[in-house]
N, C-alpha and C positions, 0 to 999 in steps of 0.2 A: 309439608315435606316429611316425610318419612326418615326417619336415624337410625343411627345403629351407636352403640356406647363401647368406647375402648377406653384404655387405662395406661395409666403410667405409673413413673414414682411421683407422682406431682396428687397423681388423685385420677378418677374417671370424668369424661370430657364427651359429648353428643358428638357427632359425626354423620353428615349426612348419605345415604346410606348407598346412593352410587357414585360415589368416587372412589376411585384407589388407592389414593392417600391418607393417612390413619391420624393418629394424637400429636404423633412429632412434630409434623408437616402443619396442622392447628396451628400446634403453639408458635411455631414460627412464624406462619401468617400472621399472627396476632403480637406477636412481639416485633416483626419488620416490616411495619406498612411503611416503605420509605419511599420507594424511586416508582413504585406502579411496574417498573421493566420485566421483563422475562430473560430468561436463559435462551438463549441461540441454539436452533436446533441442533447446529452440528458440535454443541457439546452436550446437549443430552444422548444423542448417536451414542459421541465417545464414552460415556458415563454408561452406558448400555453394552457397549463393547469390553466396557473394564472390565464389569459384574461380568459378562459373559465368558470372559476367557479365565478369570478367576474360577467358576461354577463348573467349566471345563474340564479344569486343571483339580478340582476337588474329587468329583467322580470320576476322574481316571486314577484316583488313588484311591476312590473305594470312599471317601469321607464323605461325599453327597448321593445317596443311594436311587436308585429308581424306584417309584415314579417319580421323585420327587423333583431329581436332575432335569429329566427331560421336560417339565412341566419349568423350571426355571429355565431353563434354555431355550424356551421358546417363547416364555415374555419376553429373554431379552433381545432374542430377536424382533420382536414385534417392535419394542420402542427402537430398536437399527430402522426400522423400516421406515420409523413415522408414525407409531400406532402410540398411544399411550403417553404423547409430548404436553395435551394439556391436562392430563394433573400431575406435573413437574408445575409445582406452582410458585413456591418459595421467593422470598425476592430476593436478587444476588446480591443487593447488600445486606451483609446479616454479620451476625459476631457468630463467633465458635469456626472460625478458619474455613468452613464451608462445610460442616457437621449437619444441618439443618439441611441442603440439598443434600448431600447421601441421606441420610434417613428422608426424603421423599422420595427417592428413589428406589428405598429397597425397599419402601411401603407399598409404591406400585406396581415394582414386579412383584416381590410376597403375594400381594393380593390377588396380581391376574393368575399367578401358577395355582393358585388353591382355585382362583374361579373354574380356573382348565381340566383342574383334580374333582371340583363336585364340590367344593367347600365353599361357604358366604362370606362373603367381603368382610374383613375385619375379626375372624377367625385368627390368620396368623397360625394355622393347621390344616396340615403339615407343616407350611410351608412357612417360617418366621422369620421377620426380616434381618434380626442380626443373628439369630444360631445358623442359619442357610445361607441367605443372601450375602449377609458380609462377613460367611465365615473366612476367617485369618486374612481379616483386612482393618482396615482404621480410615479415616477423613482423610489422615496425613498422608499415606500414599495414593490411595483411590482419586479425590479430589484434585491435586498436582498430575496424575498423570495421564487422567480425564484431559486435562488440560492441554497436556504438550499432544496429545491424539488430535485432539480436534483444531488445536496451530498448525498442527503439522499437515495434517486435509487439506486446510484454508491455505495454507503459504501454497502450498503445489495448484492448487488454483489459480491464486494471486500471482505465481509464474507464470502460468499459462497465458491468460489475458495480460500480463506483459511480453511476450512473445509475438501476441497478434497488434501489439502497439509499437512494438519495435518495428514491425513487417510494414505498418500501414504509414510509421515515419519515415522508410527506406522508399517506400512505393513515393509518395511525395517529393521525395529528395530526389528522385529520379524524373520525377514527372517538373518540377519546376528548376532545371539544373540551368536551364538559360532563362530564365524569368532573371533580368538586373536589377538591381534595387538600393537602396542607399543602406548603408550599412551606420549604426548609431551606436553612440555611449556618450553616457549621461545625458541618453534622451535628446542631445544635437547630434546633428548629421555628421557623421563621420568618412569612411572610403565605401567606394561601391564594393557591392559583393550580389552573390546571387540567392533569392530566394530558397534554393536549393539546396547552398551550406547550411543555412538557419536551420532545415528542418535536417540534414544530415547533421548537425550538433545536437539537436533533441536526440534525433538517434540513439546517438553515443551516451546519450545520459540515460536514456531508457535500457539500453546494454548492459550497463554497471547497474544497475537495479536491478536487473534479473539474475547478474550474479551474488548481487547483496542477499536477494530473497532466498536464493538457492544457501548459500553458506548460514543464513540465519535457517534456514531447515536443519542444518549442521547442529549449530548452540541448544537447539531444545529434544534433540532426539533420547538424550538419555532418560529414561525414568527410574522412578521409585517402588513401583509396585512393587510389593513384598517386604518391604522396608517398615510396618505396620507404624507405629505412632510414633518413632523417632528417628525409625533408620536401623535400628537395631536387631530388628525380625523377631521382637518377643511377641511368642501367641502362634508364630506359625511355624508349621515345620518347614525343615531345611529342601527339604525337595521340594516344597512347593514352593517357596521360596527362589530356585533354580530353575522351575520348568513356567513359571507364571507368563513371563513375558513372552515367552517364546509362542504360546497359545495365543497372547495379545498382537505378537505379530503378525501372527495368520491371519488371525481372524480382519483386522484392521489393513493389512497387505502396506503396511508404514514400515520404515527402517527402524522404527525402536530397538533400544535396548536396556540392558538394566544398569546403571548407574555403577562403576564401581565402588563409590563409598555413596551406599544409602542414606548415611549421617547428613554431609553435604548437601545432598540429592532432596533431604525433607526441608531443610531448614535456610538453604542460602538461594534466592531467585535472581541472583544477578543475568544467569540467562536469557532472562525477559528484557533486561534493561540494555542487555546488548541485542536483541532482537530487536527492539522499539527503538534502539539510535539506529539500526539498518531500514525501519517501515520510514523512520523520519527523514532520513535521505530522500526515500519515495516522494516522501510529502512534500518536499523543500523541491525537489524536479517536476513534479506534477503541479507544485503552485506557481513556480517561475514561467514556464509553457503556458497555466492557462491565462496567467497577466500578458503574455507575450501574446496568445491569440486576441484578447482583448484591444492590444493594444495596434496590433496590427490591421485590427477588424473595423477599428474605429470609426467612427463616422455616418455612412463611407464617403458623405459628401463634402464634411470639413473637418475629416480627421485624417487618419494616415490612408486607412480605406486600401493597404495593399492584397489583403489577402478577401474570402466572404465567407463566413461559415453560415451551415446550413438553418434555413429559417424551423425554429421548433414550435414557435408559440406569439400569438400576438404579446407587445410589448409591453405594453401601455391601456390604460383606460380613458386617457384621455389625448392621446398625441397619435393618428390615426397612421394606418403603415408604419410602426417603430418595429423594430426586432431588435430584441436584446441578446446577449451574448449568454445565455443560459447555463447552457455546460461549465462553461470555464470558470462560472462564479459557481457551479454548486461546488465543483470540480476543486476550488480554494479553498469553499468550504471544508470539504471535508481532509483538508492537506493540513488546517489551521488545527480542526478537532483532532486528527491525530498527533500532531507533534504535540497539542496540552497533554494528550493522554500519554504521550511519552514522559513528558515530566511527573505524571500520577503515577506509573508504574515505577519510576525510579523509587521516590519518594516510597512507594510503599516496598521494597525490596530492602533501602535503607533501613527502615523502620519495625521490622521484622526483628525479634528478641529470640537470646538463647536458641531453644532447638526447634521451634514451628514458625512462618511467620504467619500471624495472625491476621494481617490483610488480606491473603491471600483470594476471597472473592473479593475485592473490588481491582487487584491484579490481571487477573483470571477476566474478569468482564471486559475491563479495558483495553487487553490484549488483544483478544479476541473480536470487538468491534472494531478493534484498529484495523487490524486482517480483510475483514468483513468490508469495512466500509471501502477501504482502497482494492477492493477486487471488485466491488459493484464499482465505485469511481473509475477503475483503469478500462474497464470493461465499455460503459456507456460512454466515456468521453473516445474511445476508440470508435463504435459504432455509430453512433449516431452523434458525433461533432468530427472528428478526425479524416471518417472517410468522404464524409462530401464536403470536405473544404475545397475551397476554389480558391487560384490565385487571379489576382487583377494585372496582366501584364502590362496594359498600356498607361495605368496609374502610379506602377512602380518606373517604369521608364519617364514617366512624366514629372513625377517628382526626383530623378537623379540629372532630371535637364535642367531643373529649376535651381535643384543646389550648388553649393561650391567645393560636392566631391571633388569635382572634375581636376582641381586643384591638387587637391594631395594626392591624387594618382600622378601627376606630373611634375613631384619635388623630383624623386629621383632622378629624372630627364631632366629636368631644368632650372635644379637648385630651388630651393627656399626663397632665396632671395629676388629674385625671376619671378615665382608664381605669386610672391607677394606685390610685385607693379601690376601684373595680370589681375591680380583681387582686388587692386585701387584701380585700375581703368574700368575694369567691367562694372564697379560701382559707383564710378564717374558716371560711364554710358548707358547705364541701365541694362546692357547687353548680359549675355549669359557667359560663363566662364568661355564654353567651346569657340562661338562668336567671336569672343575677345582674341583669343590664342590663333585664331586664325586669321583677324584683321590684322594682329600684329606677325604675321608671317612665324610664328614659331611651328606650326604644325597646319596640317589639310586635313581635309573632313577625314580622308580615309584613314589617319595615323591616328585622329581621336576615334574615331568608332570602332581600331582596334584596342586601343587601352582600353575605351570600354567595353569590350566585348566578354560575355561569359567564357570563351574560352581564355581571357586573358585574366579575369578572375582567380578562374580555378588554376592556374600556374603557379607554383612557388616559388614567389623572392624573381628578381634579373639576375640575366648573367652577364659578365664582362663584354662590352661591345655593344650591347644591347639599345642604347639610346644614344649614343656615339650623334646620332644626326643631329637629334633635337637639342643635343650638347653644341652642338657647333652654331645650330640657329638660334639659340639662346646668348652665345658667349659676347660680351660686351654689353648688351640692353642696358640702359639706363645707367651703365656704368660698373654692373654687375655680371660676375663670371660665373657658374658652375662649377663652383673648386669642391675639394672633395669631403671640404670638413661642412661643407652646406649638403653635402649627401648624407649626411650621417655614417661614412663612409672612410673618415680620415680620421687625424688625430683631434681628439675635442679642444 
């Protein structure tokens, strides 16, 4: 294999002789063999974008001359596009606040502008990675606002595909509005209700997430660029300093802006940790739904069995025809991974000292897969588990005939006291509540299949008058009235 020898203040180091990345980039491999991970492309993008609109903002003030500008501005577009992501090699967990990715970075564009200019790899002429590339910049600004570019991509994403989860839980809601079914807490049977709330409450919870997401776009929008190694802007001039972001705007088409205290901006990331209790919300609704489809899915032939989602994959190696519930458990999965990783980023924003915090890459990574992972999660459990779920209607009908809803839809008509002779006859006679209520003359088939009916569901609360009959054919039974403190109704 063929090298090339670069140098440092450490001493000269081989380097093999096509890659873009130089001595720094080395030594950091060699000092962080830790996780194996890589960087995400959509913060090397933003990492590309930084240098870029910095480089911008330099030769429009004359400080980065041609050819040299234009030969820099066009690596970094090359790594915007995707060109130049693997030799970003570095591992993201590393020490020095994330020093060791910027210098692989400004090793590889350095290197590609001079390949573009006619000069050999590891030259560093013209074109060198920190008099050019990072001029009037530092890790502490670059690094953080690398960061909030490439959340800020991914949250407007991770909007998006909750917009089309919202859609495809409303489409549901509407398609099973008269599907009946027993409605449960603490796992027993509670009052009927219809399939179609269920999923018109995921809704609602999918709702408030997207406005979580959107307002956590809010918390990270302000940056630091310019703010060089403490916030203070020593090293660069005050115009660039002022025009920096504004180029990062463009370029990136983000709401960024520049932080009014830089100080703040380099050194306190609470930001994240209010972003990452808004992803955990995410997680905590996306994990409750996919236990819920699970648990509805169940069976289907001796569990609940009300709902079916779609078949993805044989289940089993050895139990022939099983289908498992796939989605919804990877779907947990990654709802579990993110709320630890909210604990990690707190932890490391706490733990952040004086004016840098020096967590800042395992912050940064954590953030960032959180994003990632719940916009591929929202996305595939919408596609390919959400849209072809099916309900089972004559299995949700068939287990609300079995139970003793039928019961507490009929206190208010017929007192507590009433539907509790009603619950010891019918488990006298083995019969069904409905059965029983009609042998005992309190109601006809037709007055129960209107209480149960979905349109009698989706009604809120009785009104006065409202069961006046079944009060009257109630009143005496066994020696008991429909008074009003049995309705919950009177005085306690």
């Amino acid at each position: 294999m063929s090298i090339r020898v670069e140098s440092d203040a450490l001493g000269e180091r081989d380097i093999p002789q096509g890659v873009y990345w130089g001595v720094h980039t080395l030594r950091a491999r060699e000092n962080f063999p830790l996780s194996g991970l890589r960087w995400p492309g959509e913060f090397i993008v933003a990492l590309a974008q930084v240098k870029r609109a910095c480089a911008e903002t330099n030769a429009v003030r004359g400080d980065l001359p041609e050819p040299l500008a234009g030969a820099l501005l066009t690596a970094c577009r090359e790594m915007e596009e995707g060109a130049l992501h693997e030799h970003v090699v570095v591992d993201p967990l590393q020490g020095g606040a994330g020093t060791s990715t910027n210098m692989n970075v400004n090793e590889v564009l350095a290197n590609r502008a001079n390949e573009l200019l006619g000069a050999p790899l590891g030259s560093y002429s013209p074109v060198h990675p920190l008099a050019h590339v990072n001029m009037y910049q530092s890790t502490n600004d670059v690094f953080p606002t690398a960061l909030k570019v490439a959340g800020l991509g991914l949250l407007r994403e991770l909007e998006a595909v909750l917009t089309r989860l919202q859609e495809s839980m409303q489409e549901k809601e509407r398609a099973f509005a008269d599907v009946l079914k027993v409605g449960r807490t603490q796992l027993r049977d509670a009052v009927p209700m219809t399939l179609g709330m269920e999923f018109g409450a995921y809704a609602e919870a999918v709702a408030r997430d997207r406005w979580r997401i959107f307002k956590c776009r809010e918390r990270i929008k302000q940056v630091n660029l310019g703010g060089t190694a403490v916030g203070t802007g020593l090293g660069a001039p005050r115009d660039y300093i002022l025009r920096v972001v504004e180029h990062l705007k463009r370029i990136t088409g983000l709401p960024v802006s520049r932080a009014e205290n830089l100080v703040d901006a380099t050194q306190n990331m609470d930001c994240f940790v209010e972003a990452m209790g808004m992803l955990a919300a995410l997680a905590a609704n996306l994990l409750k739904i996919a236990n819920d489809f699970r648990l509805l899915s169940s069976g289907p032939d001796c569990g609940l069995g009300e709902i079916v989602l779609p078949a993805l994959q044989a289940g089993s190696s050895i139990m022939a025809g099983k289908i498992n519930p796939v989605l919804p458990e990877a779907v947990a999965q990654v709802a579990l991974k993110v709320m630890a990783s909210g604990q990690t980023v707190t932890l490391c924003a706490g733990l952040g000292q004086l004016d840098l915090n020096h967590l800042m890459p395992l912050l940064a990574h954590e953030f960032l897969e959180s994003v990632r992972l719940l916009r591929n999660a929202v996305r595939v459990f919408d596609e390919k588990c959400l849209r072809g779920l099916e309900a089972r209607p004559w299995r949700c009908r068939e287990l609300v005939d079995r139970s003793t809803t039928l019961a507490t839809v009929l206190v208010p008509a017929l007192g507590y006291g009433v539907v509790e002779s009603v619950l010891r006859r019918a488990e006298a006679s083995g019969a069904g509540v409905a059965q029983t209520v009609q042998a005992m003359g309190l109601a006809d088939a037709g007055t129960i299949a209107e209480l149960l009916s979905p349109r009698r569901m989706r009604k809120l609360g009785f009104v006065p008058g409202e069961y006046d009959e079944l009060r009257a054919a109630a009143r005496g039974l066994d020696g008991t009235a429909s008074e009003p403190e049995a309705e919950g109704t009177g005085n306690p």
